[in-house]
N, C-alpha and C positions, 0 to 999 in steps of 0.2 A: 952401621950407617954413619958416615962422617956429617958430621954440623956445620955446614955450612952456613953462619952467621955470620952479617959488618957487626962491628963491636960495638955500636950501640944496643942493638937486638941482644947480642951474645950477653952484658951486661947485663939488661934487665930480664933476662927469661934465664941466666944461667942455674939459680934455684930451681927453675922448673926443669932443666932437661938434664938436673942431680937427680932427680926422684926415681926412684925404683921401677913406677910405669913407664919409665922413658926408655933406660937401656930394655924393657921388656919388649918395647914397641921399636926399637933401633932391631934389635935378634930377630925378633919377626918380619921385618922388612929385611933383612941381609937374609934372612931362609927364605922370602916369596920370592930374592933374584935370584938364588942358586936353582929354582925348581922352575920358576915362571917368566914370563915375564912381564916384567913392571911399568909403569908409568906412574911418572913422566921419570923419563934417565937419571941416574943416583947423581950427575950432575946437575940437575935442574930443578930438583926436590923443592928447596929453597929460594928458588929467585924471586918468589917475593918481596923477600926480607934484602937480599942484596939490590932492587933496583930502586925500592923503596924503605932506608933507613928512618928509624924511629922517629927521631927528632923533623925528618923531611915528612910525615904523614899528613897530609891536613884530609881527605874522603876517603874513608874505608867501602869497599864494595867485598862482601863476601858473600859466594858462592860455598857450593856443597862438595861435589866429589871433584877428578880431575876424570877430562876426556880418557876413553878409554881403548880408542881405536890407533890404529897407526900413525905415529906421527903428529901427531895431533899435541896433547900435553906438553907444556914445557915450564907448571912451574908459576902460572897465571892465573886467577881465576876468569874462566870464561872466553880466555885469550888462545891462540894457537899459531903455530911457526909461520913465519913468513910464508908466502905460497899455496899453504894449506885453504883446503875451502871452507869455508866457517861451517859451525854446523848451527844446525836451526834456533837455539837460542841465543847464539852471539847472530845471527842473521835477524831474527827480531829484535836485538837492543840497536841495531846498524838503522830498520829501519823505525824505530822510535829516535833515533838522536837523526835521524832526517828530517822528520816528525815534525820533532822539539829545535831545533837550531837551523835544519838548512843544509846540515853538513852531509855529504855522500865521501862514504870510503871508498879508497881503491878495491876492486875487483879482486877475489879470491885472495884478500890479504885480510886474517883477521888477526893480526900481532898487536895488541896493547900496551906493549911496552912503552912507548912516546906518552902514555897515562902513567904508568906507573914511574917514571921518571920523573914526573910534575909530581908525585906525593902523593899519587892512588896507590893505596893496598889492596892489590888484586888478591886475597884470598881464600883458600877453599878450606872447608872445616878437617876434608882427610886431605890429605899429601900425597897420598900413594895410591894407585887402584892396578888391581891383576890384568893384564889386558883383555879385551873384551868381556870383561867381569864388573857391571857398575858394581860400587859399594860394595865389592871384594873387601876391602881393605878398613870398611865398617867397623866401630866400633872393640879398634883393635888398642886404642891411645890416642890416636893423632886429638880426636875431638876433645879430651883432656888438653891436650897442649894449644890448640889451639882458642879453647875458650879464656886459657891464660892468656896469650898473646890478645884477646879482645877488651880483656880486663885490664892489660897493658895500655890498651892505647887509649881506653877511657880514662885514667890516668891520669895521663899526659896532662899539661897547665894549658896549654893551648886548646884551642876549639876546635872538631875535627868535625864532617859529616858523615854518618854512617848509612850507609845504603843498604836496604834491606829489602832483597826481593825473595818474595813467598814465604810461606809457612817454616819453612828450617829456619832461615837465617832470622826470621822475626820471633822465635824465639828462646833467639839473644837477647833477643833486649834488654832481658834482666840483669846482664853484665853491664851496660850501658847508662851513665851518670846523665841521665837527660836534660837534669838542670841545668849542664855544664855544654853538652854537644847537641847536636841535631841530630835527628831520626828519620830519616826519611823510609818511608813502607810503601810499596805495593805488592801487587802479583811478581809471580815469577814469568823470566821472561819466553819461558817453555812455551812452544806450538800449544800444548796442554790446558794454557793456563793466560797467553797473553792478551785474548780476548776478554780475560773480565776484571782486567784493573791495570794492566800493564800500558797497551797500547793507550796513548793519551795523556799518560802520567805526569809525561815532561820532565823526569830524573836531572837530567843535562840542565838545564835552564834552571831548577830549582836550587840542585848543588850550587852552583855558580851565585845563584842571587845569595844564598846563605854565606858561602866566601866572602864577597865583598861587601854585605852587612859587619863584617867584623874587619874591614880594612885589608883582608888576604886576596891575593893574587888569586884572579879564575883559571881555571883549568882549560886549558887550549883540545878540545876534545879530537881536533883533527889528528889525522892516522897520513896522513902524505905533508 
């Protein structure tokens, strides 16, 4: 599995992806694409980290697995290819940031990238999933590497917001320097789940107020 990291990333996590669980978890994903197929494409693994460099991070928003149907995945959390039709939980954060701000996305476009260009880190705790296989790809490594990369950006000197929807991602938190960053929690925004703490939250609007309490540029959450 080639590493595709910007060199600020490369630099601070290069310690972690020398460790022995890494190349375990690299063989393991280079045998699930000889056999399976995978998501999101060996090209896309990482776009995280390359649309949103370290130094640029000010809101982490982390998700769990990546989508696992066609076409769908590319490398985002929560996010999906231009043209694709969102699926139900990026369809309720669409209509909680209508909610919260006003704002309406374009029609079957649920691509995030124009976020994660402003210094949202879209992502997900695995990187990889079997197609049509959720959490295939569980507990193989990636959540090792990834709670590094959390630990990373708690870090950082600067003040980031962490977004944490539901039960997985909220228990990170203990990677998370709270003196230092903001926390923001609720539900997750799953059909499942958006009815008892999600819808109403206001994510969008509170990210933002926390931003400009410390003099940082708000995040332009518009998608057009």
């Amino acid at each position: 599995m080639e590493i595709a990291l910007p060199a600020d990333w490369q630099t601070a996590l290069s310690a972690e992806t020398a460790k022995p669980y890494f190349a375990d978890l690299s063989a393991f994903v280079d045998a699930q694409r000889e056999t399976h197929t995978v998501f999101p494409p060996a090209s896309d693994v990482f776009n995280a980290f390359l649309l949103t460099p370290l130094a640029s991070v000010k809101v982490f928003i982390l998700g769990q697995d990546p989508y696992h149907d066609d076409g769908q995945a590319h490398g985002l959390a929560f996010s999906v290819l231009p043209g694709v039709k969102p699926p139900p939980s990026l369809r309720n954060i669409f209509k909680e940031l209508q909610s919260d701000l006003d704002i309406e996305t374009p029609k079957n476009s649920g691509d995030l990238s124009p976020w994660a260009r402003q210094g949202v880190l879209l992502l997900n705790t695995v990187l990889t999933v079997r197609a049509h296989e959720a959490a295939s790809h569980k507990g193989k490594g990636w959540e090792t590497f990834t709670d590094a990369v959390i630990a990373t950006v708690s870090a950082k000197p600067e003040p980031v917001v962490f977004v944490l929807w539901g039960a997985h991602a909220q228990k990170k938190r203990p990677l998370i320097d709270d003196t230092r960053h903001t926390v923001w929690a609720s539900a997750h925004p799953s059909p499942l789940s958006a009815n008892a703490g999600f819808f109403g939250s206001k994510p969008f609007s509170a990210v933002n107020a926390a931003l400009e309490s410390r003099g940082q540029t708000p995040i332009d959450w518009r998608l057009s």
